[in-house]
Residue frames as a rotation matrix with the C-alpha (Angstrom) as fourth column:
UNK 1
-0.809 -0.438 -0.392 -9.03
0.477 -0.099 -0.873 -20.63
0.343 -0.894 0.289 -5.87
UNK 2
0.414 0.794 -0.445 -11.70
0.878 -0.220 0.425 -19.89
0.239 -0.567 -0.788 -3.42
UNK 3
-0.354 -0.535 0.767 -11.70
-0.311 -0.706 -0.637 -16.06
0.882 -0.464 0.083 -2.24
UNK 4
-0.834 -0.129 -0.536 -12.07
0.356 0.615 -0.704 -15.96
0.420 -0.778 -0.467 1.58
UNK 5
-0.158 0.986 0.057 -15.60
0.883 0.115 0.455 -16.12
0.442 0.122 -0.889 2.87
UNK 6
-0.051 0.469 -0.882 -15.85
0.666 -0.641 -0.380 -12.63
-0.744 -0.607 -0.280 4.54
UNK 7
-0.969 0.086 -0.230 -15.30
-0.229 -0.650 0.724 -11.35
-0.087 0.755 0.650 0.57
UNK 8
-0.790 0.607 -0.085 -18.43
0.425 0.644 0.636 -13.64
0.441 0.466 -0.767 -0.37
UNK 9
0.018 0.806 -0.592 -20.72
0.830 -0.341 -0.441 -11.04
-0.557 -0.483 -0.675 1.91
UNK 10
0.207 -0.083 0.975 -22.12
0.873 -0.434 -0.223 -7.95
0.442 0.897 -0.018 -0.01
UNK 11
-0.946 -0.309 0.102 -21.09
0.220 -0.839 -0.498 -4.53
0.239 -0.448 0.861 0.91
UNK 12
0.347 -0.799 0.491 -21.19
-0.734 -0.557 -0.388 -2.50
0.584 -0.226 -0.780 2.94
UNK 13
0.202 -0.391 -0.898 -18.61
0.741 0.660 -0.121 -5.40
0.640 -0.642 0.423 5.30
UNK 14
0.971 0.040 -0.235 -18.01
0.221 -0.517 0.827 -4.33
-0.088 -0.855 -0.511 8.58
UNK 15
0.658 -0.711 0.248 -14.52
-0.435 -0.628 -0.645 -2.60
0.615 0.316 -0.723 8.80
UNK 16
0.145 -0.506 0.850 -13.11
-0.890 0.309 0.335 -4.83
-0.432 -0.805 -0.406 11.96
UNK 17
0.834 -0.017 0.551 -13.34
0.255 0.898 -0.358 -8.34
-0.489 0.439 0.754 9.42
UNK 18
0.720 -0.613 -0.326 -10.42
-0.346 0.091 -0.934 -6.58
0.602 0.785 -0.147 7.17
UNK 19
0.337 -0.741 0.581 -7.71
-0.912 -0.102 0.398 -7.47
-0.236 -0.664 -0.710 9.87
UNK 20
-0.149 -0.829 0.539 -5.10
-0.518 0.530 0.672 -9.54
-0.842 -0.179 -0.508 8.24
UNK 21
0.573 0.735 0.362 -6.95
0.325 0.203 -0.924 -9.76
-0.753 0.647 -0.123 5.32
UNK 22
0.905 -0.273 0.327 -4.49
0.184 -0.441 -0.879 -6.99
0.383 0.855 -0.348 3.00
UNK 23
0.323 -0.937 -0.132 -1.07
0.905 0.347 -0.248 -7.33
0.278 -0.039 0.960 2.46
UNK 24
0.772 -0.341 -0.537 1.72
0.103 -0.766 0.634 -4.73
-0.628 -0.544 -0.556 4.21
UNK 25
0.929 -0.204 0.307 3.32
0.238 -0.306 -0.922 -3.19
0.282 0.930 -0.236 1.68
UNK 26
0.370 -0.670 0.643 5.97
-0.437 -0.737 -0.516 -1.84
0.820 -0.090 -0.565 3.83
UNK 27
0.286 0.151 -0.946 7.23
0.667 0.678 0.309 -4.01
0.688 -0.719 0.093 6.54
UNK 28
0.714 0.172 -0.678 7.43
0.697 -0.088 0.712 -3.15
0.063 -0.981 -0.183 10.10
UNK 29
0.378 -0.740 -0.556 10.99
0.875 0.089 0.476 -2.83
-0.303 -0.666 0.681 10.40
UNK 30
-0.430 -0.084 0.899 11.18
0.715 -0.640 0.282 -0.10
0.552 0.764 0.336 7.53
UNK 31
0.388 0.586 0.712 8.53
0.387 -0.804 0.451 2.04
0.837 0.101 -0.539 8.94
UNK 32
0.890 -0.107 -0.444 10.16
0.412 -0.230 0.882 1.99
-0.197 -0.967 -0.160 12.28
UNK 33
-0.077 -0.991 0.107 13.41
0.970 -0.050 0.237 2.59
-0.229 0.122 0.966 11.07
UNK 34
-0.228 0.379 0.897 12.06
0.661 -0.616 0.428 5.75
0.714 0.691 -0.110 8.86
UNK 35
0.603 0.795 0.063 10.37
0.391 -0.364 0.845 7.04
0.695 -0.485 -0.531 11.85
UNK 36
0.208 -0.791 -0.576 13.58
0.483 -0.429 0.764 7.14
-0.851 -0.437 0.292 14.38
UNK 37
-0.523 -0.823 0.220 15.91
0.832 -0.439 0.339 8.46
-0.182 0.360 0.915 11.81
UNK 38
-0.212 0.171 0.962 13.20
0.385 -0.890 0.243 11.49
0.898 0.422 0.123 11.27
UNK 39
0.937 0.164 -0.307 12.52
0.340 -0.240 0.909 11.64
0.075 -0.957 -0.281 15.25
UNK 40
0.317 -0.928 -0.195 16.20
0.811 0.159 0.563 12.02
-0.491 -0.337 0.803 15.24
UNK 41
-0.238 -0.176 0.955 16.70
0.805 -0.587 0.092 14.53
0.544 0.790 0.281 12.69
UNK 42
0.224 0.963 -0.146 14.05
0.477 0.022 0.879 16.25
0.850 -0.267 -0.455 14.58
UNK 43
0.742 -0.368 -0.560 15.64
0.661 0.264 0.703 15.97
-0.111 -0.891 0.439 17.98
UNK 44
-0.172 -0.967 0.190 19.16
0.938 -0.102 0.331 17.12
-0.300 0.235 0.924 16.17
UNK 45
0.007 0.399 0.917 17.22
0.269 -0.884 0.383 20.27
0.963 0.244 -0.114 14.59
UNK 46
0.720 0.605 0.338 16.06
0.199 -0.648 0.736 21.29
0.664 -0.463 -0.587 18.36
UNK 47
0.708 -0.511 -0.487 18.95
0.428 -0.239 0.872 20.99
-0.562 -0.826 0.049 20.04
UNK 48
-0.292 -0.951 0.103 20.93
0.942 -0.267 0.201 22.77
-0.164 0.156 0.974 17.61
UNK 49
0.459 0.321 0.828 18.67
-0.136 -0.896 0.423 25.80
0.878 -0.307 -0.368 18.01
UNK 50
0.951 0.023 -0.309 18.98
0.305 0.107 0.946 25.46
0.055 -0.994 0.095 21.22
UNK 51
0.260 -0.954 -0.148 22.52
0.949 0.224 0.221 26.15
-0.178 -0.198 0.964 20.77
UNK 52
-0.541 -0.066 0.838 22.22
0.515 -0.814 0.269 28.94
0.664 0.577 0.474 18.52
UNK 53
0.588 0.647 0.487 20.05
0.132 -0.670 0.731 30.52
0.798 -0.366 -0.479 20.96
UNK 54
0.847 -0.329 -0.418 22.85
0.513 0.300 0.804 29.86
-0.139 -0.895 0.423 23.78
UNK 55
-0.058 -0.988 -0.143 25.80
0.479 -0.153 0.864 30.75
-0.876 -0.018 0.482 21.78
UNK 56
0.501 0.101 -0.860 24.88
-0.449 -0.819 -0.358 32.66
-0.740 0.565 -0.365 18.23
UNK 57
-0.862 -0.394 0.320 26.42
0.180 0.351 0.919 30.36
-0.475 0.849 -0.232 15.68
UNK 58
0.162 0.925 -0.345 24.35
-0.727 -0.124 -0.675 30.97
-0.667 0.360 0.653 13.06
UNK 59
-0.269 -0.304 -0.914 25.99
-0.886 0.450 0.111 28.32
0.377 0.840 -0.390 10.90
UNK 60
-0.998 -0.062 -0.034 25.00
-0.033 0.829 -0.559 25.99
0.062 -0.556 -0.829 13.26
UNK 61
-0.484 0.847 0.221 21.34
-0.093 0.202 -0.975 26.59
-0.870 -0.492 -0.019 13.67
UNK 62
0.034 0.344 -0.938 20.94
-0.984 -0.152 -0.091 27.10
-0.174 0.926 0.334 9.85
UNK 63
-0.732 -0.480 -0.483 22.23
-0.459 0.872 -0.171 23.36
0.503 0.097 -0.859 9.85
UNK 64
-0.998 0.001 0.066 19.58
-0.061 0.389 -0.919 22.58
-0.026 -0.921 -0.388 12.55
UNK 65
0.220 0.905 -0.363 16.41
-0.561 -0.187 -0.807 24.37
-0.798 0.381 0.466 11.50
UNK 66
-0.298 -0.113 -0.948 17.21
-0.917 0.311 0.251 21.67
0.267 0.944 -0.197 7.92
UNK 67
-0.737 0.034 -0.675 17.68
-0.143 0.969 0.204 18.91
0.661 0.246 -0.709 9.69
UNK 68
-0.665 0.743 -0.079 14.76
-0.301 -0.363 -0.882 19.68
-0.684 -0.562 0.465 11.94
UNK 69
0.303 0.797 -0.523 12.53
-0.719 -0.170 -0.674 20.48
-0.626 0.580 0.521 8.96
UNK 70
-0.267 -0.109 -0.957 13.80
-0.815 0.555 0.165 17.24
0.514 0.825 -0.237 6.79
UNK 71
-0.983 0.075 0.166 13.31
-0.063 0.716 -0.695 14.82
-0.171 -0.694 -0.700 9.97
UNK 72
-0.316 0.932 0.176 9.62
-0.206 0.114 -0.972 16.27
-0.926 -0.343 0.156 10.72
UNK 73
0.013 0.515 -0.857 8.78
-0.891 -0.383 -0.244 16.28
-0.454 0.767 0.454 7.04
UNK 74
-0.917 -0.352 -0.189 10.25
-0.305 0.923 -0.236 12.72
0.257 -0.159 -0.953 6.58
UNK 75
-0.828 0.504 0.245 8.65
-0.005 0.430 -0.903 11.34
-0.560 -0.749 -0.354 9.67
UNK 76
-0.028 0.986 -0.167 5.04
-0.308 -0.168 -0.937 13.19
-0.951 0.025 0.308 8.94
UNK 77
-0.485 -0.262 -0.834 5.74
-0.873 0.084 0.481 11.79
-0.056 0.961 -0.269 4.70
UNK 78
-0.828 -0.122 -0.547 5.29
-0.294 0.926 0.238 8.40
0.477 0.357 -0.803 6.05
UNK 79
-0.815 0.577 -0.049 2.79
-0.098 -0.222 -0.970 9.18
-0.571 -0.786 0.238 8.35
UNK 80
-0.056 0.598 -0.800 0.46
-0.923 -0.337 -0.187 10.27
-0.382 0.727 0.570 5.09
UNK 81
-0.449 -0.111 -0.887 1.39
-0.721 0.631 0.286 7.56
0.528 0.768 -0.363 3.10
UNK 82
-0.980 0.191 0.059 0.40
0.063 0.578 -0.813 5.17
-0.190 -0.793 -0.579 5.98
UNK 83
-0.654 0.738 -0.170 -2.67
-0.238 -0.413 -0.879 6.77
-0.718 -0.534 0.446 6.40
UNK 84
-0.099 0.492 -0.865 -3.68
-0.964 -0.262 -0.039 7.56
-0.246 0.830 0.501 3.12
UNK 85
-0.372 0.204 -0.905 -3.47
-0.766 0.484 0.424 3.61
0.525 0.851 -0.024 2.15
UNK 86
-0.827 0.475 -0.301 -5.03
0.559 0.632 -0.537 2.05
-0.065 -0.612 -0.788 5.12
UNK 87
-0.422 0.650 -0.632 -8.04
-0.551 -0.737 -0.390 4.79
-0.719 0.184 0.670 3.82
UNK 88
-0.189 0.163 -0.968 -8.30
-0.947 0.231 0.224 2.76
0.260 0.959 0.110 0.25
UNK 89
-0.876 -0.083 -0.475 -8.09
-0.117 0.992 0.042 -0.46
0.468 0.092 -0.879 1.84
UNK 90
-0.867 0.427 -0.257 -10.70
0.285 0.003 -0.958 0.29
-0.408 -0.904 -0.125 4.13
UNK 91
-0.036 0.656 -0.754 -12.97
-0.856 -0.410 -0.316 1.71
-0.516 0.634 0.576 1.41
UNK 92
-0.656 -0.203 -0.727 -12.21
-0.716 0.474 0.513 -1.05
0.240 0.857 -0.456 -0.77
UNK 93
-0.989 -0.105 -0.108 -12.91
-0.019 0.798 -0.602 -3.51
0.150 -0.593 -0.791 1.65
UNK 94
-0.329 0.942 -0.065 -16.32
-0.034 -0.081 -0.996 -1.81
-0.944 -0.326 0.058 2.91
UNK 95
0.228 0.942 -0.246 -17.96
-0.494 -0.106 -0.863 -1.07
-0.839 0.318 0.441 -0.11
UNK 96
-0.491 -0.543 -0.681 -15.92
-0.863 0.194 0.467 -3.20
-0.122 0.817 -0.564 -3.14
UNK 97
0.651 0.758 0.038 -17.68
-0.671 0.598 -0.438 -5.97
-0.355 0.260 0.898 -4.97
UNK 98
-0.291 -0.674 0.679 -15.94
-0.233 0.738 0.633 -9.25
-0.928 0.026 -0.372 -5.53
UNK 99
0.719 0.365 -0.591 -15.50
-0.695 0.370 -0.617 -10.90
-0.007 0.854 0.519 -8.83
UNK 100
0.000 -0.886 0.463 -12.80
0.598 0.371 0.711 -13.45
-0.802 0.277 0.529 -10.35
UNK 101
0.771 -0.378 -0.512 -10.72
-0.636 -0.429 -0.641 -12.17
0.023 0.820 -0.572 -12.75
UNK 102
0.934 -0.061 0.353 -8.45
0.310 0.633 -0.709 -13.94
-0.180 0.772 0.610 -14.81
UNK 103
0.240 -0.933 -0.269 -4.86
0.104 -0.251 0.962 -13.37
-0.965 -0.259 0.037 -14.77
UNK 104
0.957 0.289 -0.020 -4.19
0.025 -0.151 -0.988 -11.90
-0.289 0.945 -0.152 -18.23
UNK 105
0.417 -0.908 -0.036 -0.28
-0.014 0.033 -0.999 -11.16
0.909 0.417 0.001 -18.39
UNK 106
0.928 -0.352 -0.122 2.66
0.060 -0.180 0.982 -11.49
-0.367 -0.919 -0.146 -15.69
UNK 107
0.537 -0.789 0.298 5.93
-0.386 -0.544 -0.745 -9.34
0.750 0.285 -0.597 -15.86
UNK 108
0.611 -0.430 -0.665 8.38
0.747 0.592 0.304 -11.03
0.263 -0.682 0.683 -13.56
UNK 109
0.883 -0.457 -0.110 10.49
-0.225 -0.617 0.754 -9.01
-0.413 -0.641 -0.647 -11.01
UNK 110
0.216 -0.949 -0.228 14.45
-0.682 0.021 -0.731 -8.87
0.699 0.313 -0.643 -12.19
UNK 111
-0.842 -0.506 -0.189 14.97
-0.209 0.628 -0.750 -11.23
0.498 -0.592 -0.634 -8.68
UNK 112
-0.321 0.660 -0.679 13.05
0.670 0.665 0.329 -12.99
0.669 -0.349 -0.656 -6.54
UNK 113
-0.300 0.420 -0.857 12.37
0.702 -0.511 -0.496 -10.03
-0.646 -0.750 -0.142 -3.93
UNK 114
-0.931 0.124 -0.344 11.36
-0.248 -0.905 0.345 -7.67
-0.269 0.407 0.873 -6.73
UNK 115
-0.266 0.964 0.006 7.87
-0.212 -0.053 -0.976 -7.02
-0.940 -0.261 0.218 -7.85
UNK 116
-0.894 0.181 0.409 6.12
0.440 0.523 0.730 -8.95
-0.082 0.833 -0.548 -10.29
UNK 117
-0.795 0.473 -0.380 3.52
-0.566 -0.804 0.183 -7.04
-0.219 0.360 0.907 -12.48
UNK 118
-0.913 0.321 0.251 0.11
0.387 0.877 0.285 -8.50
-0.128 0.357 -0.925 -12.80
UNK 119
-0.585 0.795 -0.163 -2.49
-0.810 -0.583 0.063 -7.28
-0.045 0.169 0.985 -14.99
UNK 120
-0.713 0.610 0.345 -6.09
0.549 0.792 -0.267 -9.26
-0.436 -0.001 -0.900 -14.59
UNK 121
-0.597 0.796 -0.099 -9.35
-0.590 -0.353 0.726 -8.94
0.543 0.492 0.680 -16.41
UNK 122
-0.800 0.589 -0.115 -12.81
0.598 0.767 -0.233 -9.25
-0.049 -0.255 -0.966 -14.89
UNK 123
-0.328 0.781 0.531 -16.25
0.269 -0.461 0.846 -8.53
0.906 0.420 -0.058 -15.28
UNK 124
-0.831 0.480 0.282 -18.28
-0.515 -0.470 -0.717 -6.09
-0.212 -0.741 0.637 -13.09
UNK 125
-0.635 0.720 0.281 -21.57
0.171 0.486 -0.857 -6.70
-0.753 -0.496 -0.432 -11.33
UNK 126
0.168 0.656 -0.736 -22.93
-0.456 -0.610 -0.648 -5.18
-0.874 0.444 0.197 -14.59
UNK 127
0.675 -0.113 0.730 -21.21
0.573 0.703 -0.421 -7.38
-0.465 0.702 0.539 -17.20
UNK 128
0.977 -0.154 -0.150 -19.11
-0.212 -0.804 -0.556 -5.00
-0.035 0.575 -0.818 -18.28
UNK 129
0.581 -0.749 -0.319 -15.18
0.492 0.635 -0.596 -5.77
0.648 0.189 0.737 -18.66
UNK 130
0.973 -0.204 0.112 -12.42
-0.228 -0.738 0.635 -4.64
-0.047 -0.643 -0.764 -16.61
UNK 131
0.147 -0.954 -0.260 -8.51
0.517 0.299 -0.802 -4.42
0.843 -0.017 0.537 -16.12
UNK 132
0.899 -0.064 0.434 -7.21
-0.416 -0.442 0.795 -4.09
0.141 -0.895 -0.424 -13.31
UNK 133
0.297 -0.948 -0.117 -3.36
-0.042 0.110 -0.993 -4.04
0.954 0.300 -0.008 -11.93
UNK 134
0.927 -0.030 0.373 -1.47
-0.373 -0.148 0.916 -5.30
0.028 -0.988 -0.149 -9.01
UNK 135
0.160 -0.973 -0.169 2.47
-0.646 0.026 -0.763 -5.47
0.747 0.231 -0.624 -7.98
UNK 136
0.974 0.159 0.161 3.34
-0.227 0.694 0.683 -8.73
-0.003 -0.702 0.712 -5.76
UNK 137
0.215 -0.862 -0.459 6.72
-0.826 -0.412 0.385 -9.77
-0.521 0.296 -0.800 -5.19
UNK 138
0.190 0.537 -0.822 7.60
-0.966 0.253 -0.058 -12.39
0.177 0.805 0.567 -7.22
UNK 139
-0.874 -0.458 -0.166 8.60
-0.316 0.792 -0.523 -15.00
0.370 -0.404 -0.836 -5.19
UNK 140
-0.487 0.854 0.183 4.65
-0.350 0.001 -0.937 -14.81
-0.801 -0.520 0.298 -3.83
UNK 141
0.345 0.662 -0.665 3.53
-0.655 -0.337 -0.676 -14.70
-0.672 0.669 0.317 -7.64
UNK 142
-0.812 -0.583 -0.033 5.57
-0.457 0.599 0.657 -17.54
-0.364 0.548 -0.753 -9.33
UNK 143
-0.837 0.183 0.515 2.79
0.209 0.978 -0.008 -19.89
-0.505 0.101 -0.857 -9.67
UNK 144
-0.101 0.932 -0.347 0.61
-0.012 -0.350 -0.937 -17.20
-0.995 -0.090 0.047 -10.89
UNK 145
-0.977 -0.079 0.198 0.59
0.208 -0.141 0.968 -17.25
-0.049 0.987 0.155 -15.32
UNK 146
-0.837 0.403 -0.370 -2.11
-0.398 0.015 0.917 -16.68
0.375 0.915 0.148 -18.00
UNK 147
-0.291 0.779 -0.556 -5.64
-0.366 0.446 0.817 -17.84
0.884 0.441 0.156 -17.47
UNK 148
-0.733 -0.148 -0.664 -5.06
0.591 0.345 -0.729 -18.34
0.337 -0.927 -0.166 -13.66
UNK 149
0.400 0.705 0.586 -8.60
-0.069 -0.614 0.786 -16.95
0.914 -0.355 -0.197 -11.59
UNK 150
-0.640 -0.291 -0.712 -8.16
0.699 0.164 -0.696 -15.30
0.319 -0.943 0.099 -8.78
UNK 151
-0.090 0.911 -0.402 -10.52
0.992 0.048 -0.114 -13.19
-0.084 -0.409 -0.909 -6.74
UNK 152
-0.755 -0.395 0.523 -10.75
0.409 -0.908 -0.095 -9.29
0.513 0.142 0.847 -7.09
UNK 153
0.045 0.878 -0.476 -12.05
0.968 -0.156 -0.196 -6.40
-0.246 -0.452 -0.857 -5.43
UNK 154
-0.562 -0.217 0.798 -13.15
0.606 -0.765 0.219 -3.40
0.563 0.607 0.561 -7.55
UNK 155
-0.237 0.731 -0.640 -15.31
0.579 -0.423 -0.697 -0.46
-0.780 -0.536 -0.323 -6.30
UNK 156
0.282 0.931 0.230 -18.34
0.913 -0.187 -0.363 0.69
-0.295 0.313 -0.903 -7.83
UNK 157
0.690 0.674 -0.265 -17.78
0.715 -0.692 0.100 4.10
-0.116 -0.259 -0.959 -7.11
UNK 158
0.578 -0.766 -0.281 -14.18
-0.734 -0.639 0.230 5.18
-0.356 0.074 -0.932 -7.30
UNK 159
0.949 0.056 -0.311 -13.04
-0.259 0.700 -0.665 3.55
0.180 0.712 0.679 -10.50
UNK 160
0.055 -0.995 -0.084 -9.04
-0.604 0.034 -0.796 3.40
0.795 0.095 -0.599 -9.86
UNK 161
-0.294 -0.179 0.939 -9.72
-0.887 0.417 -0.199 1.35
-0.356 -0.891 -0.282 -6.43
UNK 162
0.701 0.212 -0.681 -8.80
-0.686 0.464 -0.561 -1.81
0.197 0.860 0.470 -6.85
UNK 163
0.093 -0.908 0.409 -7.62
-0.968 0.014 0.250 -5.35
-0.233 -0.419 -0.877 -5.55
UNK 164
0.439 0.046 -0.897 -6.83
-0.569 0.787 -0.238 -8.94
0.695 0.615 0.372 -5.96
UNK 165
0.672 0.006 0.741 -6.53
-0.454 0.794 0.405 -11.74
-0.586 -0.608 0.536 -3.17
UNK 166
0.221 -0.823 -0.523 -3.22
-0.634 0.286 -0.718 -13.32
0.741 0.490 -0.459 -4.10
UNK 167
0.958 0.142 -0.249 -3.29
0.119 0.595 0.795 -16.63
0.261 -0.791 0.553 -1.76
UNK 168
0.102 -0.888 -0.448 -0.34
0.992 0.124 -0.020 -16.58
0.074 -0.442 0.894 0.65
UNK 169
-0.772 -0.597 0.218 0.01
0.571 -0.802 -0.176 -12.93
0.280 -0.012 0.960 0.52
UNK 170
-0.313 0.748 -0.586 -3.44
0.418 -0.445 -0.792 -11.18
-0.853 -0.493 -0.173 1.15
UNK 171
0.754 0.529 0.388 -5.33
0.657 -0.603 -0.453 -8.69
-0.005 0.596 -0.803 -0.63
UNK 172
-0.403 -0.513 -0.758 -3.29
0.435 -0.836 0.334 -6.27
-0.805 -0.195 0.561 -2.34
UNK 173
0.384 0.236 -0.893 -4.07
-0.278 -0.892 -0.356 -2.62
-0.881 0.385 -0.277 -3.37
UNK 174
-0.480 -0.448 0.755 -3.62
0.794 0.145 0.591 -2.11
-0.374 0.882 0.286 -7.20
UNK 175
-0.582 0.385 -0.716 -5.09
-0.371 -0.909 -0.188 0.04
-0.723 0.156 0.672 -9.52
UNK 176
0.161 0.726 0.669 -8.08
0.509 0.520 -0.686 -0.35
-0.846 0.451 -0.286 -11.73
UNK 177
-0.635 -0.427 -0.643 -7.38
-0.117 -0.770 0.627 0.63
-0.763 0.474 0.439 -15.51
UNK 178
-0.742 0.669 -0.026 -10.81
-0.074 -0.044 0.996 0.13
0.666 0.742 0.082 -17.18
């Protein structure tokens, strides 16, 4: 399998080519969902101060200031997580070197929507070896076995970044474990 030609340029790649390029771990509907129910929490925290400050229940605002502080903490949880791995991909992307790597073992998800383990092995720009790990589900990853090449992108510089170009599905994030 060919990787796609905007891997086939060396770093540093411009950062506006990754678009649609690495898989969404997390669909849409999930993150939105996640988000209301901690806006809501949120919401439910201020207006039950708000009561307590009207009327003095303190059982009530104790109840409020929680779900307040579990909404915003929620909410701002996914917020991080969000961030923090559109950061790696973006790093990866700019400064990661391409290789093939070789599909060394696949662990198969219990069902078809669960995640199939795949560890690959490829050399770096230096000859050296590598492993490297990525979690697809496994309906995407059926056709993948043993001895199968597929593209990878490792980085130089921050050894645990690490991905692999799984056709149909995109680049996904993994970790690098050599």
């Amino acid at each position: 399998m060919n990787p796609p030609p905007i891997l086939n340029t060396p770093p540093p790649r411009d950062p506006a080519g990754m678009a649609g390029l690495f898989e969404s771990r997390v669909p849409l509907g999930i993150k939105m969902l996640v988000g209301i129910w901690g806006f809501v929490l949120a919401l439910v925290g201020l207006m039950t101060l708000r009561g307590y400050l009207k009327y003095g229940e303190v059982d009530v605002a104790v109840a409020g200031v929680i779900g307040g502080v579990v909404g915003v903490a929620l909410s701002a949880a996914v917020v991080i997580g969000l961030v923090l791995a559109q950061g790696r991909a973006t790093r990866l992307y700019t400064h990661g070197l391409g290789a093939m790597g070789r599909v060394r073992s696949v662990t198969p998800g219990q069902q078809a929507d669960h995640a199939a383990s795949i560890e690959l092995d490829f050399q770096d720009a230096w000859g050296r070896p590598g492993l490297g790990q990525v979690a697809v589900k496994w309906s995407s990853a059926s056709w993948l076995t043993p001895g199968v090449s597929i593209p990878v992108l490792y980085s130089p510089n921050e050894h645990a970044l690490f991905g692999a170009y799984v056709h149909n599905v995109g680049m996904v994030l993994g970790l690098r474990r050599s």
